[in-house]
Phi, psi and omega in degrees: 000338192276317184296327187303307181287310196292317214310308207270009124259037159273309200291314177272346138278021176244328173285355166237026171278315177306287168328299177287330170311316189291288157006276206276019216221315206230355165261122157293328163282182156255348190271343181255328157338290211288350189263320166280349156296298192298323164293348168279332186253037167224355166281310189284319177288286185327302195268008160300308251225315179290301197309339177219064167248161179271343175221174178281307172337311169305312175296338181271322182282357187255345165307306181333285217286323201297290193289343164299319180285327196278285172343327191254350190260338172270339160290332144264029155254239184030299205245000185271145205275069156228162191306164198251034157276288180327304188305295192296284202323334180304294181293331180299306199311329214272316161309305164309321143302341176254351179294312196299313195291349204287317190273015168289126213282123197270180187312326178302321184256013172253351181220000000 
């Protein structure tokens, strides 16, 4: 059971540490910085927001941003001048970030 709780925060810290290292290593604005932080924390949010909607419509709305945020973080790495190491670490980190959030255990099954 210990192994079950820790794996999916290891995965989301380790996946938005590997993120931001990449981030901050491989965007030269700040402005590009501040745009895969936000496709990270709209990512995070969307399945965080699923995990506790109450009807489906809510639940179809937080796939809709999911699948948006996933749309935009590939179209800025897609368009953004990083080494094509950087590009995949991104996209690899920012799904491990979202695998961690996914299996992140909620209150009920944590006590």
């Amino acid at each position: 059971m210990e192994n079950i709780i820790t794996l999916p925060r290891l995965a989301l810290s380790m996946g938005i540490l590997l993120y931001l290292v990449c981030i901050w290593l491989g965007c030269p604005q700040l402005e590009d910085k501040a745009y895969f932080l936000a496709m990270l924390v709209m990512g995070v949010f969307a399945i965080a927001a699923h995990r506790q909607a109450a009807d489906a419509q809510f639940a179809g709305l937080c796939r809709l941003v999911l699948l948006l945020a996933s749309g935009l973080l590939l179209v800025g790495v897609w368009n953004m001048p990083l080494a094509l190491t950087y590009e995949c670490l991104v996209v690899a980190a920012w799904f491990a970030c979202m695998y961690g959030a996914a299996l992140w255990p909620s209150r009920a099954c944590a006590s």
